[in-house]
Structures are given as structure tokens and as C-alpha cells.
C-alpha positions in Angstrom: 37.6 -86.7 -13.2 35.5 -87.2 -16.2 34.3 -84.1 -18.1 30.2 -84.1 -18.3 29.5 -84.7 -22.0 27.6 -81.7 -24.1 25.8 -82.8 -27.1 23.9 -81.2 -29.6 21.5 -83.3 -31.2 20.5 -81.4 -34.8 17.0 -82.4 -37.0 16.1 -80.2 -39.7 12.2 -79.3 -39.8 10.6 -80.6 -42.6 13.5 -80.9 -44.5 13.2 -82.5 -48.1 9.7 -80.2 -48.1 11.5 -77.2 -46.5 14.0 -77.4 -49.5 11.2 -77.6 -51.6 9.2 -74.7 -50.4 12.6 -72.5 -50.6 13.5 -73.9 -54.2 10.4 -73.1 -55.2 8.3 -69.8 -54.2 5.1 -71.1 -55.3 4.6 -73.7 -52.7 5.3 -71.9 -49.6 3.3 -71.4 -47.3 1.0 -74.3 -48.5 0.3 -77.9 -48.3 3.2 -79.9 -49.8 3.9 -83.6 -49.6 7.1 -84.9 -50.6 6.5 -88.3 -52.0 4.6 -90.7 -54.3 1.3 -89.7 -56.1 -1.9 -90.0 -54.6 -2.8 -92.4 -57.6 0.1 -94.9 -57.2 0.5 -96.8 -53.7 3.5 -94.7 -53.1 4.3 -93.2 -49.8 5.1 -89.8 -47.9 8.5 -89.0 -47.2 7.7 -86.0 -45.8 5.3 -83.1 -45.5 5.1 -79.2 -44.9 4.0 -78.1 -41.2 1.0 -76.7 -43.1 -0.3 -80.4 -44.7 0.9 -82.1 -40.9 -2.0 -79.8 -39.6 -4.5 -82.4 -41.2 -3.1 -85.2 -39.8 -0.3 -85.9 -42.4 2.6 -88.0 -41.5 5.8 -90.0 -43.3 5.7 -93.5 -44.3 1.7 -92.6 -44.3 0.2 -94.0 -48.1 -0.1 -91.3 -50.5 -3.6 -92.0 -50.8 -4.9 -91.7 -47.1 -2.7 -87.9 -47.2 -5.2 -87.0 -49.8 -8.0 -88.1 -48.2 -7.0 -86.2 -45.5 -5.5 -83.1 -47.7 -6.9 -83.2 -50.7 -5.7 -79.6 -51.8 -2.1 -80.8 -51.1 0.7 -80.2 -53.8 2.5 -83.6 -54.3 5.9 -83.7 -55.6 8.4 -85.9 -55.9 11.7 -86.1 -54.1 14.7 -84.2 -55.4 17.6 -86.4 -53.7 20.4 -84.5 -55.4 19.2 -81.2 -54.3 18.7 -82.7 -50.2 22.2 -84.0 -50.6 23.6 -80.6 -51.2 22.0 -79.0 -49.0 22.5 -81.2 -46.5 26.4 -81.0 -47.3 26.1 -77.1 -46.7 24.7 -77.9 -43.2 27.5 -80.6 -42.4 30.4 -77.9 -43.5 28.5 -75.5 -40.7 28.7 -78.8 -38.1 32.5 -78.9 -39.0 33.2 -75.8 -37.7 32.0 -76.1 -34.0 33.4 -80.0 -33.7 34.8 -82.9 -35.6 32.7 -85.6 -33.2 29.9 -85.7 -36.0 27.5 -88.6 -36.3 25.1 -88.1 -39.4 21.7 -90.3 -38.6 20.8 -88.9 -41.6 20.6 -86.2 -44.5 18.7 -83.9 -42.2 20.0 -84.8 -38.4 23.4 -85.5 -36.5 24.9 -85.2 -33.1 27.7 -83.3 -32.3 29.7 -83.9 -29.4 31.1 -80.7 -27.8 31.9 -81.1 -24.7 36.1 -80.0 -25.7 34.8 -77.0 -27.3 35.9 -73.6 -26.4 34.0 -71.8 -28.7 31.0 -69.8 -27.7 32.6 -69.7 -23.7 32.1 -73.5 -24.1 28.3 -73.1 -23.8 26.3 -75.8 -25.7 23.3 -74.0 -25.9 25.0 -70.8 -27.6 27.0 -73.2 -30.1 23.5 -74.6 -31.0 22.3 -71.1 -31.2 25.1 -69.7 -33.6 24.6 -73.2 -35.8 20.9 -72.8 -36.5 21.2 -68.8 -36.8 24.5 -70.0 -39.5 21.8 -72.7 -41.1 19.4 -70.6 -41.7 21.4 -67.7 -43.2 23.5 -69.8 -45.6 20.8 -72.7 -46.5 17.7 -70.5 -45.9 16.1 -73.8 -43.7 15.6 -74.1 -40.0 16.7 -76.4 -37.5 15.3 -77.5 -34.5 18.3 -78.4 -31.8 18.4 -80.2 -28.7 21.1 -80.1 -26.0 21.7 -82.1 -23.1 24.5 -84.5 -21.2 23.8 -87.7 -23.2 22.1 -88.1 -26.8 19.2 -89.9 -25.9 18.5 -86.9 -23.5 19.4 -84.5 -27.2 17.5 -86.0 -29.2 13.9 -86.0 -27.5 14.9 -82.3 -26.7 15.4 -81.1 -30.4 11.7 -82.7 -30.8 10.2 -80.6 -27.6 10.1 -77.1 -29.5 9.5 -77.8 -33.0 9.7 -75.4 -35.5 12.5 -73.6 -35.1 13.0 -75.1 -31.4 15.9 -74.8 -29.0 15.7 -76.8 -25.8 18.2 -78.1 -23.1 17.7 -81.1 -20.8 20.1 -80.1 -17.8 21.7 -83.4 -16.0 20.0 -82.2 -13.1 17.1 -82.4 -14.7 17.7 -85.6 -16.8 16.1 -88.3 -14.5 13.2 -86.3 -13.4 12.5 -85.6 -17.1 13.3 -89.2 -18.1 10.7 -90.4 -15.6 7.9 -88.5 -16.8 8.1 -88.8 -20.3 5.2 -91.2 -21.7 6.8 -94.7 -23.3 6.0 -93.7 -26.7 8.0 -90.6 -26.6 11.0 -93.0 -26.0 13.4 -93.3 -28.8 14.9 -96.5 -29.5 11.1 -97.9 -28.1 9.4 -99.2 -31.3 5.3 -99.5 -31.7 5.6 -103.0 -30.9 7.7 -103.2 -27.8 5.6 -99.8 -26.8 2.3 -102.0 -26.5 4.1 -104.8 -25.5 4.9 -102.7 -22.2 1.7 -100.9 -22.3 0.7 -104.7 -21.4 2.6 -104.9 -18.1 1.0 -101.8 -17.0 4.0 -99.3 -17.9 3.1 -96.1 -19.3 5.5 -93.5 -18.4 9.6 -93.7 -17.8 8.3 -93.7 -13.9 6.6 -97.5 -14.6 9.4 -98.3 -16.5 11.7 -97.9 -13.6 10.0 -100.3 -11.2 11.4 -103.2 -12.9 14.6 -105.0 -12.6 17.8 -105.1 -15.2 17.1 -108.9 -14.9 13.7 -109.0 -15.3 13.8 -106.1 -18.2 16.1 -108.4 -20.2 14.1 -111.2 -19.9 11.3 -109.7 -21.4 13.1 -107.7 -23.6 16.6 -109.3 -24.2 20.0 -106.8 -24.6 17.6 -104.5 -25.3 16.4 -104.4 -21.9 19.9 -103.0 -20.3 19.3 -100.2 -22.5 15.5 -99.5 -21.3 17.2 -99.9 -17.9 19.2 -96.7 -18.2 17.6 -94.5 -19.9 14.5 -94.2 -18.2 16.9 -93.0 -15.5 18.1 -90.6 -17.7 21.7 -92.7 -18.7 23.0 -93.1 -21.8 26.8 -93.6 -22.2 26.8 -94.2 -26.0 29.6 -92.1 -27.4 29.0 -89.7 -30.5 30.4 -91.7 -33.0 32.1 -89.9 -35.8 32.9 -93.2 -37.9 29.9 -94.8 -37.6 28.8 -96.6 -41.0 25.9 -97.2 -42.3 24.7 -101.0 -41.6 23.1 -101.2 -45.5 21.8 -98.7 -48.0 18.8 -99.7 -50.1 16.2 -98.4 -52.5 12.2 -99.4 -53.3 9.3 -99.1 -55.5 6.0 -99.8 -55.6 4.3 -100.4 -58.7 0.6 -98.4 -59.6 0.0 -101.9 -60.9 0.7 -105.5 -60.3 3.1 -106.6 -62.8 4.1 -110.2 -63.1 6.3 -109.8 -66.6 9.8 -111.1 -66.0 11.7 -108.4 -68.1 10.1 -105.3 -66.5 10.7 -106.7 -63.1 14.5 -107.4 -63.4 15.1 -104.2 -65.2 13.5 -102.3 -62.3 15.2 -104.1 -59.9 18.7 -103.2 -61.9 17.1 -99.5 -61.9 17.0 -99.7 -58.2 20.5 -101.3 -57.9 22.3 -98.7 -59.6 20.8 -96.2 -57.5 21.6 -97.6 -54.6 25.3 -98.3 -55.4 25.4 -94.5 -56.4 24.7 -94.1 -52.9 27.2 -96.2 -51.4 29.8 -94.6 -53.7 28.6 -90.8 -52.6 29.2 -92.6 -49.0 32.3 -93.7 -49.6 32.0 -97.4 -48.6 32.1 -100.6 -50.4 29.7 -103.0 -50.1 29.6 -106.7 -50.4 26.1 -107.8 -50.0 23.3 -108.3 -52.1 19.3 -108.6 -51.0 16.3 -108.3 -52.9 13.2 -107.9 -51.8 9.9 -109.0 -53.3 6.1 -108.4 -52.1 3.6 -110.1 -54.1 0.4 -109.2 -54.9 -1.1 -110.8 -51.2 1.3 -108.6 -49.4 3.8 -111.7 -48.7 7.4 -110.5 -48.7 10.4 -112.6 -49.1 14.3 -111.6 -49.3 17.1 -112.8 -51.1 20.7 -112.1 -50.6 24.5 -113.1 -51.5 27.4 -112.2 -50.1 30.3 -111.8 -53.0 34.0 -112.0 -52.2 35.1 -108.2 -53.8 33.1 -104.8 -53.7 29.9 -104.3 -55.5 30.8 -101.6 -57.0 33.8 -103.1 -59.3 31.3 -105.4 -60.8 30.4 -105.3 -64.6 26.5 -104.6 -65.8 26.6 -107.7 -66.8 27.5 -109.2 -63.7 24.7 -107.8 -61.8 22.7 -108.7 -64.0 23.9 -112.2 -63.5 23.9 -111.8 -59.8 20.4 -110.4 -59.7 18.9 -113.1 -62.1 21.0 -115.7 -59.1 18.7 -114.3 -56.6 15.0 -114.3 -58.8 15.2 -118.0 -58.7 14.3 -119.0 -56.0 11.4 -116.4 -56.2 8.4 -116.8 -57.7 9.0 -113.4 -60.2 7.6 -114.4 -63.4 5.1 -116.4 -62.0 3.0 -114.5 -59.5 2.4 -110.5 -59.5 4.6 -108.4 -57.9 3.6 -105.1 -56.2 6.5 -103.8 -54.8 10.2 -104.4 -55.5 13.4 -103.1 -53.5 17.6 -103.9 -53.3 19.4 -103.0 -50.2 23.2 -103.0 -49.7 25.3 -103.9 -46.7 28.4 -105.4 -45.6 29.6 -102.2 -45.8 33.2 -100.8 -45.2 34.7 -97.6 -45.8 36.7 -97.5 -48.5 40.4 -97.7 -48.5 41.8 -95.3 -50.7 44.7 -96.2 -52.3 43.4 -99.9 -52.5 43.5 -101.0 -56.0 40.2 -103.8 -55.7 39.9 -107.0 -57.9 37.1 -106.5 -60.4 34.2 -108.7 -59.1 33.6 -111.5 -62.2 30.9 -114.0 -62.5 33.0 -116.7 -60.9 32.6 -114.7 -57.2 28.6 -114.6 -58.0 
């Protein structure tokens, strides 16, 4: 007989701001947004519960969150200081379960359905962690429990801040059928009008159609959309998942078209992003650059390379990143945003002494 998963699905409220407002005493209790100024074409990354009140969202342009906040306190992110904190949080995780799957810096799942602490109870595991988060990190945690991790997540999301809720497996279909389409994770914008289209609104509509005729108008994806508006999802907690690619933007306050300032951004970016994948642990083996000109057209530009990224000289980058600008038109047109993203990533095997990557592998 198969043991009824319990999983714990953790999401920090308003993290990188929450760190903020408990690093520093004088924005608490106010407005703060957490990303680029309101005089660049940066964006949010994320806001206090106090700027959200006025509408304020991530990935929303800097400017519109002033428009809509204008006493807000912008700042910029602090990624060394989420890290840690984040770390802190992670070390709690460790001592309930080691079935861990980071989405993020600021939420996981844990899978504790072996665990014998707490009488086995999910809900007072997820009690003890948040209580332990919030003494040692001074930040709270919103947690969701429930039989499979769809089900966790959109439960850690019912009670924000501070929440605690549990989705029972007899109450997973019922709840699964009355949740609105756009409350469904793993249910982008675009497929969310696209079944607003065909009439289906709630997890209810969703169920009237058939496996086949999901997949047909949705593909693989549709097997998916299948189960878990019946409240199924067998997807494991999966302690080694990797990363599919790491990567790392900007977006210029002004157009720039100068060749120079453009590549030495972009090599900026690139040794960011590798910092990342080494603070991972992985290797990657993929290179892609992304341009958006001044119009808004984007175009990418990748290379796979036989060794790791990270054993390759400055000046190989450089050679590698100089590779991919020509078939761009850098240089020539203006450029408003630039990024670099890694993937082919692997974990990395320790012990493994790698060949240096040289310019005859770019």
C-alpha cells in the first residue's frame, strides 16, 4: 500500500523587501520596492505588503509603481544578503527532511510524508518551521500543506501574510474544481485566455473535456491540465533537480548603440551569472545572448562549447561573446536592453579535474 504523500510547500512573504525592511529599521512599515529606479526602464522585483496595497506588483516597470506609489522608497536588490538568508532558511528545511526542492531563494517543497517528527503531522512540522524562520531570520513564511504539490502550493498562497493552510485529499477535488483558471499554477496568461475562449472558467469547466481533446489543444501539457483539475498530481519532490539555465539582464536608461559599452556590459552580466552557477554548484556549457533593440525586437544567440564555462580564460569569453555579436546588429542599431543566460547545466563532479576551455572549443 502506498503511503499518502505530505508536502509542505514553503514561499517567503515579500522576501528580498522583507530582508530589506529587517536590515534596515527605517523602511519598515512603509512603502518599499525592491528593484530598478523609477527614472530608468528597470523593473520590480518585489514589493513590501504596504506598496502592494496600491496596486504594485513584480516584473511591473518601475515607472508605472511610481505612478501608482509615488511616496515609495526604491532600492536596489542586495543578492548577497537574500542568499544568506535564504541559506539560514534552507539549514531550518534540513532538519525536518532531506526531500528538498528549492524553486527559488525564497520557496521550496518538502516532502515529509517519512517523517516522524512532530507525531508525523504535516501541519505541526510547517508550524515549528515558520515559528524557527521567523525566530532565527526574523522573516515570515507563508506555508501550504496538502497530498500533492500542486495542491501545496496554491495553499501557501490562500493565507498570505503569515499564512498556514492545508488542502486535505478529501478535500482536493472539490477544491481543485472550484478554483478559477487563473488561480492555476503551471496555467500561463496566454493559455488562461486561450481557455477562457472555450468557455472554461473554473477547474469545474476544465473537467468536462477529454485527455484527448485537452492535448489537442494544448499538447503534453494537456495530460497535466487533465489531472490536476481533479486534484492529481503525481510529480515527486525532487531533491536533485537542477536548474534548466541561469541568466542575468539590464536595461539601459538610454539607448546605446556604441560597440565597446555594449560588450563590456554584456561581459559584466556574464561574470555574474557564472558567479551564480558556481554558488550552484553546476557547470554550464551553453552560451546565449540576448539583444532588444530600440523597436522592442529581440533576438538570441547561443553556442554550445565542449568543456565548462567556468574553466574559460577572460579572454575567451570575450572571444566567445564577440562569436555571438556578429550576427547581431550591435554596433549598428540601438540597443535597450541586454542579457546572458547559462544552461546546459550539470552538477559538478568533484574530484573531476576539467580541461581548461581554449579558443579552439569557441
Amino acid at each position: 500500500m502506498t503511503t499518502q504523500r505530505k508536502i509542505i510547500h514553503i514561499d517567503m512573504d515579500a522576501f528580498f523587501a522583507a530582508v530589506e525592511q529587517r536590515d534596515f529599521p527605517q523602511y519598515r512599515n512603509k512603502a518599499l520596492i525592491v528593484g530598478g529606479n523609477p527614472n530608468s526602464r528597470g523593473v520590480v522585483s518585489t514589493c513590501s505588503y504596504e506598496a502592494r496595497r496600491y496596486g504594485v506588483h513584480s516584473a511591473m516597470p518601475s515607472s508605472h509603481a511610481y505612478r501608482l506609489c509615488p511616496h515609495a522608497i526604491f532600492v536596489p536588490p542586495r543578492f548577497d544578503a537574500y542568499r544568506e538568508a535564504s541559506q539560514s532558511i534552507r539549514k531550518i528545511f534540513a532538519q525536518y527532511t532531506s526531500i528538498i526542492e528549492p524553486l527559488s531563494l525564497d520557496e521550496a517543497y518538502l516532502d515529509v510524508s517519512e517523517v516522524g517528527l512532530c507525531k508525523g503531522s504535516a501541519i505541526l512540522m510547517a508550524q515549528e518551521i515558520k515559528a524557527k524562520i521567523k525566530q532565527q531570520t526574523q522573516l515570515t513564511a507563508s506555508a501550504g500543506v496538502s497530498y500533492n504539490k500542486f495542491l501545496a502550493k496554491i495553499a501557501s498562497d490562500m493565507d498570505k501574510p503569515d499564512g498556514l493552510y492545508l488542502i486535505s485529499p478529501e478535500q482536493g477535488a472539490e477544491f481543485s474544481a472550484n478554483l478559477p483558471i487563473h488561480k492555476f499554477h503551471g496555467i500561463g496568461k496566454v493559455t488562461c485566455k486561450k481557455m477562457q475562449a472555450l468557455g472554461i472558467e473554473t477547474g469545474r469547466d476544465l473537467q468536462q473535456y477529454s485527455q484527448l481533446i485537452l492535448r489537442q489543444y494544448f499538447g503534453k501539457a494537456g495530460d497535466y491540465y487533465f489531472n490536476i483539475c481533479r486534484g492529481i498530481d503525481l510529480r515527486p519532490v525532487n531533491s536533485q533537480r537542477v536548474s534548466q539555465s541561469i541568466g542575468t539582464e539590464t536595461t539601459f536608461s538610454e539607448d546605446i548603440k556604441d560597440f565597446d559599452e555594449i560588450m563590456l556590459q554584456l561581459q559584466q552580466l556574464l561574470k555574474q551569472a557564472l558567479v551564480r552557477v558556481s554558488d550552484k554548484k553546476l557547470t554550464a556549457r551553453t552560451l546565449t545572448v540576448k539583444i532588444k533593440y530600440h523597436n522592442f525586437v529581440q533576438v538570441t544567440r547561443s553556442r554550445t562549447v565542449s568543456c565548462s564555462l567556468l574553466t574559460a580564460t577572460d579572454e575567451v569569453l570575450t572571444s566567445l561573446l564577440a562569436a555571438l555579436l556578429k550576427n547581431t546588429e550591435v554596433g549598428e542599431r540601438k540597443i535597450r536592453l541586454v542579457g546572458v543566460n547559462l544552461s546546459s547545466l550539470e552538477k559538478t563532479a568533484y574530484g573531476m579535474n576539467y580541461r581548461q576551455l581554449d579558443l579552439f572549443d569557441v
